[in-house]
MARRO-47539 format. One line per 4 residues: number of its first residue (from 1); their letters; for each residue x, y, z of C-alpha. Coordinates in steps of 0.001 Angstrom, whole numbers. Layout:
<rs>
NUM) a) X:Y:Z; ...
</rs>
This chain:
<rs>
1) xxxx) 70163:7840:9531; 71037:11777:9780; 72776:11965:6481; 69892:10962:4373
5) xxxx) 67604:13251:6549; 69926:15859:6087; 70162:15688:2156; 66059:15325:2288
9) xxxx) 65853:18251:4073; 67786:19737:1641; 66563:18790:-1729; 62509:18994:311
13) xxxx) 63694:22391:1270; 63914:23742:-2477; 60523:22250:-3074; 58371:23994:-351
17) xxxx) 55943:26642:-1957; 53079:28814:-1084; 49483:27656:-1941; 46077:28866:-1153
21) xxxx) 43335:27589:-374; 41518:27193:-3425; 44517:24996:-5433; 44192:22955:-2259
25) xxxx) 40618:22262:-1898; 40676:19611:-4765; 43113:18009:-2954; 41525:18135:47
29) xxxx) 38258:16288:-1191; 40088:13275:-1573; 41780:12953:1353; 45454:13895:505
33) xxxx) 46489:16878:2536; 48094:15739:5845; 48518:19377:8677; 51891:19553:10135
37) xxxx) 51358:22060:13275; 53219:24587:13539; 54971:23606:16502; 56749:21398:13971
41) xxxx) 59198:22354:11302; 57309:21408:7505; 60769:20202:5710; 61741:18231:9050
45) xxxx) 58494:16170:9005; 58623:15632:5574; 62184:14870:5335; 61532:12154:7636
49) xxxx) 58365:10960:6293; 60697:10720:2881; 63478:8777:4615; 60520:6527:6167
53) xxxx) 61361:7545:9967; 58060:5435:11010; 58962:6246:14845; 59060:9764:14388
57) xxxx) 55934:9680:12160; 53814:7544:14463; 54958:10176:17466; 53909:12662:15547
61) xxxx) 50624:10988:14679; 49706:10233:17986; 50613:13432:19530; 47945:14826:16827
65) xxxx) 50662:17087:15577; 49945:15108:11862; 46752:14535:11038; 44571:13970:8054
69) xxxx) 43117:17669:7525; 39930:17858:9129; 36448:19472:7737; 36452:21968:10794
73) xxxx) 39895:23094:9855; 39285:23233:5811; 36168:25647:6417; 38373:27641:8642
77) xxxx) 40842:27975:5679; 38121:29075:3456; 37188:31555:5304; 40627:33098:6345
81) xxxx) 42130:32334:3032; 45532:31869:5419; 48963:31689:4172; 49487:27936:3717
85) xxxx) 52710:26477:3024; 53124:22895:1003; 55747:20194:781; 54595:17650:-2432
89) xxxx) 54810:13692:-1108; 52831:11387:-3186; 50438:10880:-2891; 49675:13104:54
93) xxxx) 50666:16976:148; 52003:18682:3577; 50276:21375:4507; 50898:24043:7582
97) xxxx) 49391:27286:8242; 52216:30581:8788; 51410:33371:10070; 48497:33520:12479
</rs>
């Protein structure tokens, strides 16, 4: 299962870009931005989201380190206007805050 992670990470790793808040906000009223914390690496998770790593996903999940984006933490955004990085997974988009 590494290899396939590995090229994910890869070809995931080429797609990552900058967004702010605003571009997001559409997305985030219907319910498709999932937060990565930042104690986790964006292209890892979604590498193995991609390769459909359900163990590591549900770990994650119930750790609370992803998590549907929450109201509390989308007005926080707007008012900060943070540096928020992306990773594209239909439906849902990645999201993670850099740079407190």
């Amino acid at each position: 299962m590494t290899e396939p992670i590995e090229l994910m990470r890869a070809k995931l790793n080429t797609e990552t870009a900058k967004a702010d808040w605003t571009e997001l906000r559409p997305f985030f009223a219907k319910g498709q931005l999932i937060k990565v914390d930042n104690r986790l690496d964006l292209i890892d998770v979604a590498a193995h989201i991609a390769a459909d790593d359900t163990d590591s996903v549900r770990e994650w999940m119930m750790s609370g380190q992803l998590v549907k984006l929450d109201d509390e933490t989308a007005m926080d955004w707007e008012e900060r206007k943070p540096a928020i990085w992306t990773v594209v997974l239909a439906p849902w988009i990645l999201v993670q805050e850099r740079g407190h």
